[in-house]
C-alpha positions in Angstrom: -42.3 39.1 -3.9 -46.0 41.2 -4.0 -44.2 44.7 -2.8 -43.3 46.6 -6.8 -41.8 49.8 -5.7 -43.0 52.6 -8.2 -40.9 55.2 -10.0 -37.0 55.8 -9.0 -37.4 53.8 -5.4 -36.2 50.5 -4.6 -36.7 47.6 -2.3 -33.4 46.4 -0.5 -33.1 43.4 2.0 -29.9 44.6 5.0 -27.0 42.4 5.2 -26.6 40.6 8.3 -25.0 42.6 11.5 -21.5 41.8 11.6 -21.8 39.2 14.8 -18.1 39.1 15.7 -14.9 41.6 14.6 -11.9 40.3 13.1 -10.1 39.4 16.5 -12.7 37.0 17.5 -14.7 39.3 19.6 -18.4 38.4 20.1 -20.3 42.0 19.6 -23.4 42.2 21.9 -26.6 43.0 20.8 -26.9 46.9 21.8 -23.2 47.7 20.4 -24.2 46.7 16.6 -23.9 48.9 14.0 -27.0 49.1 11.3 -25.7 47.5 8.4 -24.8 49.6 5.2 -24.6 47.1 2.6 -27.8 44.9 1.2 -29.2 42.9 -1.8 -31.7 44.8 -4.3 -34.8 42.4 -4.1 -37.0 44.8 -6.4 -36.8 47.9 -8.3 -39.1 50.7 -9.7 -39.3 51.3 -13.5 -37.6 54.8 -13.2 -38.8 58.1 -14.2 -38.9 60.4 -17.3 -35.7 62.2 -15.9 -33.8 59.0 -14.4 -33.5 56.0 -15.9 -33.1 52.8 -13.2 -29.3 51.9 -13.1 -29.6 49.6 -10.4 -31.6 46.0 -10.6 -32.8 43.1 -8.9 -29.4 40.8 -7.4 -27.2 44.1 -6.9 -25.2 44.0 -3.9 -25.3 47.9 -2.9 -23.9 50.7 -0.4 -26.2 53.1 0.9 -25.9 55.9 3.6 -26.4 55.2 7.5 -29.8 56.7 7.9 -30.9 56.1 4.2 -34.5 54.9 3.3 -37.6 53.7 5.4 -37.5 50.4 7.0 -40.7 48.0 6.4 -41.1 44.4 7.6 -43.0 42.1 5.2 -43.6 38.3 6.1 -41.7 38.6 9.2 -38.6 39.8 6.9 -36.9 43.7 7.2 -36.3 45.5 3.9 -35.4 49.1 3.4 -37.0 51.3 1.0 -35.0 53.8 -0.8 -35.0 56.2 -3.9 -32.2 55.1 -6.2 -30.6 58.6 -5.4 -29.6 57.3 -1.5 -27.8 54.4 -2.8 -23.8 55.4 -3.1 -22.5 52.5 -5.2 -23.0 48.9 -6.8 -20.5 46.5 -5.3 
């Protein structure tokens, strides 16, 4: 991976879309929710005040309309600080 985010931020690759709910349903395309759940892929070294808790491999929860989406080698990631990430599941 070439993208090192810098101080507290870091780089998050989106679970998949849920495709079908638990009764079997097939959810179309317009109706999906934005995933809130993801993989940390890369993280910043911290700053002087806050120290990185979360790393590389984390599964994490963040809020709805947290961090900046980017696309890098035809793949979507979200950029966050470590502050809009809720928990490590």
């Amino acid at each position: 991976m070439n993208i090192k985010p810098l101080a507290d931020r870091v780089l998050i690759k989106p679970a998949a879309a849920e495709e079908k709910t638990v009764g079997g349903i097939i959810i179309p395309d317009s109706a999906k929710e934005k995933p809130l759940k993801g993989e940390v892929v890369a993280a910043g070294n911290g700053t002087k005040d806050e120290e990185m808790v979360v790393k590389p491999g984390d599964n994490v929860l963040y809020g709805k309309y947290a961090g900046t989406e980017i696309e890098f080698d035809g793949e979507q990631y979200l950029i966050m600080r470590q502050s809009d990430i809720l928990a490590i599941i």
